[in-house]
C-alpha positions in Angstrom: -10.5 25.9 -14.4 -8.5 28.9 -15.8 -4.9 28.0 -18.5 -2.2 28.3 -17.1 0.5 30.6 -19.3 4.0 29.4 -19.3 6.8 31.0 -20.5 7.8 30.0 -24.2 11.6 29.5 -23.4 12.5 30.0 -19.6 16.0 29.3 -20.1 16.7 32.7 -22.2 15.3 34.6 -19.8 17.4 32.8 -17.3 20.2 33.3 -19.6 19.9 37.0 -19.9 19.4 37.9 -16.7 22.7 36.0 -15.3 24.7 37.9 -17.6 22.2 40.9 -16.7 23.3 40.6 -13.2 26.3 39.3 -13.6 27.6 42.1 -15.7 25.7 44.6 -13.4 28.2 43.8 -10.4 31.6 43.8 -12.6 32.1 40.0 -12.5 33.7 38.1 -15.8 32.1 34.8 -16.8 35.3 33.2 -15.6 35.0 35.1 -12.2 31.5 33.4 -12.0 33.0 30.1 -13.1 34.9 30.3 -10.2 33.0 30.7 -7.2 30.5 28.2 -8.7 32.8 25.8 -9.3 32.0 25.2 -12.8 34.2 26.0 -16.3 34.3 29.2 -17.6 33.3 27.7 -21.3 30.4 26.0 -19.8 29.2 29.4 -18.1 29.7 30.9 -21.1 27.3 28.2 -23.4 24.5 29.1 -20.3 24.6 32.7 -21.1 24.7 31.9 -24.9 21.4 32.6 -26.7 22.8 30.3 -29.7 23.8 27.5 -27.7 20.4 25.3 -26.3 22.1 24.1 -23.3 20.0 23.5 -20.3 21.3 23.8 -16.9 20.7 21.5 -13.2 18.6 23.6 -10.8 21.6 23.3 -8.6 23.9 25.3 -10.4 20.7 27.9 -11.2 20.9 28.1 -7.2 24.7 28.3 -6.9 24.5 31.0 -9.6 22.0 32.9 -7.9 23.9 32.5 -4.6 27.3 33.7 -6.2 25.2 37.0 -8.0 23.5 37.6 -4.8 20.2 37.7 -6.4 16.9 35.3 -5.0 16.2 32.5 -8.0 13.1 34.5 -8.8 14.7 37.7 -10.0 16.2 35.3 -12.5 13.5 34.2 -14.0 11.8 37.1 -14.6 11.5 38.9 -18.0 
């Protein structure tokens, strides 16, 4: 059976690419907050590469829905 590789630390590559794409179509991180119905300072501590906060895959989804970007451009590097 062949090993399977994993990514060391999905969530910062999660993390950069919502601010990637979030920056890419003029949106603030409290514009984001908005339409996902979450707080700007908690969208901001997911798009922080100091803070080790994880996120539900719900609000991954909603994110992706409100950057109109499929769940799997997000995780890629």
């Amino acid at each position: 059976m062949n090993e399977i590789e994993f990514k060391t630390n999905i969530y910062d590559i999660i993390r950069r690419n919502i601010k990637k794409y979030r920056k890419e179509r003029g949106m603030t991180s409290a514009q984001l907050a908005e339409l996902v119905d979450l707080s700007h300072d908690f969208i901001r501590q997911i798009e922080s590469e100091k803070t080790a906060y994880n996120f539900s895959v719900d609000t991954f989804y909603k994110i992706s829905v409100a950057l109109n970007v499929k769940l799997d451009d997000l995780i890629q590097e």
